[in-house]
C-alpha positions as CSV (number, residue, x, y, z in Angstrom):
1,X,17.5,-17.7,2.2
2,X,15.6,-16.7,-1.4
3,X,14.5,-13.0,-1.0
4,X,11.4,-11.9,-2.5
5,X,11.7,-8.8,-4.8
6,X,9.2,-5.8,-5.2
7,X,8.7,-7.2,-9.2
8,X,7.8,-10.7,-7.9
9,X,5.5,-9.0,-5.0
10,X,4.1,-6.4,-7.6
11,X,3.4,-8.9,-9.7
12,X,1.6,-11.2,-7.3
13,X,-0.7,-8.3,-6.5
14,X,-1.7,-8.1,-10.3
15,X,-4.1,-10.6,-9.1
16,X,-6.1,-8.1,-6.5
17,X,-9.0,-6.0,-7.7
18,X,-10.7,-2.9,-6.5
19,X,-14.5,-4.9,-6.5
20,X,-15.8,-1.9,-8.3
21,X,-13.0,-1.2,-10.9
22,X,-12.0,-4.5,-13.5
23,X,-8.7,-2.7,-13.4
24,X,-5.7,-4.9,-10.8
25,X,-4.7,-2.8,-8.1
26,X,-1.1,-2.1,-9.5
27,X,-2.0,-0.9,-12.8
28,X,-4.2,1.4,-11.0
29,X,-1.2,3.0,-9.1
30,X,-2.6,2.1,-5.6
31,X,0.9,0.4,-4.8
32,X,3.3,3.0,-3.3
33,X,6.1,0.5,-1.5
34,X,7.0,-2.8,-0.6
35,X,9.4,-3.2,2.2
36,X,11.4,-6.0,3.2
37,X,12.2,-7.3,7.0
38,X,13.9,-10.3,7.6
39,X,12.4,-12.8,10.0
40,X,13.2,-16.0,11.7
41,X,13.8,-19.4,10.4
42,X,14.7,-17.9,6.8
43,X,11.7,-15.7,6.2
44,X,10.5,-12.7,5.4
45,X,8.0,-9.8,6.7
46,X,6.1,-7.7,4.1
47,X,5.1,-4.6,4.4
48,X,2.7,-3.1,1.6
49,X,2.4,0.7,1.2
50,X,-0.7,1.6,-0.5
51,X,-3.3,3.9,-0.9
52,X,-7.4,3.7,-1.9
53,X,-8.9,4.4,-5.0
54,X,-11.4,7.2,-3.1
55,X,-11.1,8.5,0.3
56,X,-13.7,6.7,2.5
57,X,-13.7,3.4,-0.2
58,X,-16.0,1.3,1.7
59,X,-13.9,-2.0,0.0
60,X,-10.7,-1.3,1.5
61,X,-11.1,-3.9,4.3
62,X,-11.6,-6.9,1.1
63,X,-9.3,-5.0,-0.7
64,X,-6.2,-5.4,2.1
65,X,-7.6,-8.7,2.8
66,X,-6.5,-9.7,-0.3
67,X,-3.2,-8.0,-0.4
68,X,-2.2,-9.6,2.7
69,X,-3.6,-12.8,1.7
70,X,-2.0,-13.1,-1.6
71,X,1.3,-11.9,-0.4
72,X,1.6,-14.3,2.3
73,X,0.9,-17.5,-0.5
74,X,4.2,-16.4,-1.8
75,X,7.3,-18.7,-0.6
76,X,9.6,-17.2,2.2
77,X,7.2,-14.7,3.2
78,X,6.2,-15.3,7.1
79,X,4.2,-12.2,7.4
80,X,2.2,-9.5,5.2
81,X,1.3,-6.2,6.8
82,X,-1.0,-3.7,4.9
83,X,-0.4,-0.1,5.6
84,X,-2.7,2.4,3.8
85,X,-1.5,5.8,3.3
86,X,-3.8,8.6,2.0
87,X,-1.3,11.1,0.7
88,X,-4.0,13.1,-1.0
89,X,-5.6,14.3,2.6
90,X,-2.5,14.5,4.1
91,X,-1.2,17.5,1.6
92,X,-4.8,19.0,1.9
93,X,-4.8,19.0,5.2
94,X,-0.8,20.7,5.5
95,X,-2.1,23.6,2.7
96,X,-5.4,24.2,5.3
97,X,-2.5,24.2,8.3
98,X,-0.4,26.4,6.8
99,X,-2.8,29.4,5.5
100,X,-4.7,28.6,9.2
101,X,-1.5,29.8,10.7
102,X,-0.2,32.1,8.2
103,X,2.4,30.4,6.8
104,X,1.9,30.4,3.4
105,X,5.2,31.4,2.4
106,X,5.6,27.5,2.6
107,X,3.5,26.7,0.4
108,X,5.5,28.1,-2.4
């Protein structure tokens, strides 16, 4: 079976665009992972991590439309999942946890 590499999928996705930003998705840094699952009949599943250029972008349906779209025109590749991570909240929201509870020793 050919495996697919993160370069060749990172490169791919230099041909997806925030529709308000003339700047591809990977040069922006919105690509945190691609992961790798083998599938049947000598394929692959993709999995790609990413995040949004704001919280509450109202183009991040298009824009993992065309993430999994591109990523599934690439040979060997049987499946493209999209999974969005907002890192950003998620640290904001563990800081307001910890001083809610006292904890801020761990924030240290």
């Amino acid at each position: 079976m050919a495996t697919l590499t993160e370069d060749e999928v990172l490169s791919a996705l230099k041909q997806c665009y925030d529709p308000e930003i003339p700047v591809n998705i990977v040069d922006l840094g919105l690509i945190y992972g691609v992961h790798f699952e083998d599938a049947p009949e000598e394929k692959q599943d993709v999995t790609v991590e990413m995040t949004l250029t704001a919280q509450g972008c109202p183009s991040h349906v298009q824009i993992g439309e065309q993430v999994k779209a591109r990523v599934e025109q690439m040979p060997g590749v049987r499946n493209a999942i999209v999974t969005w991570i907002v890192r950003g909240l998620l640290a904001l929201l563990l800081v307001g946890i910890a001083v809610r509870m006292g904890a801020t020793e761990l924030l240290k």
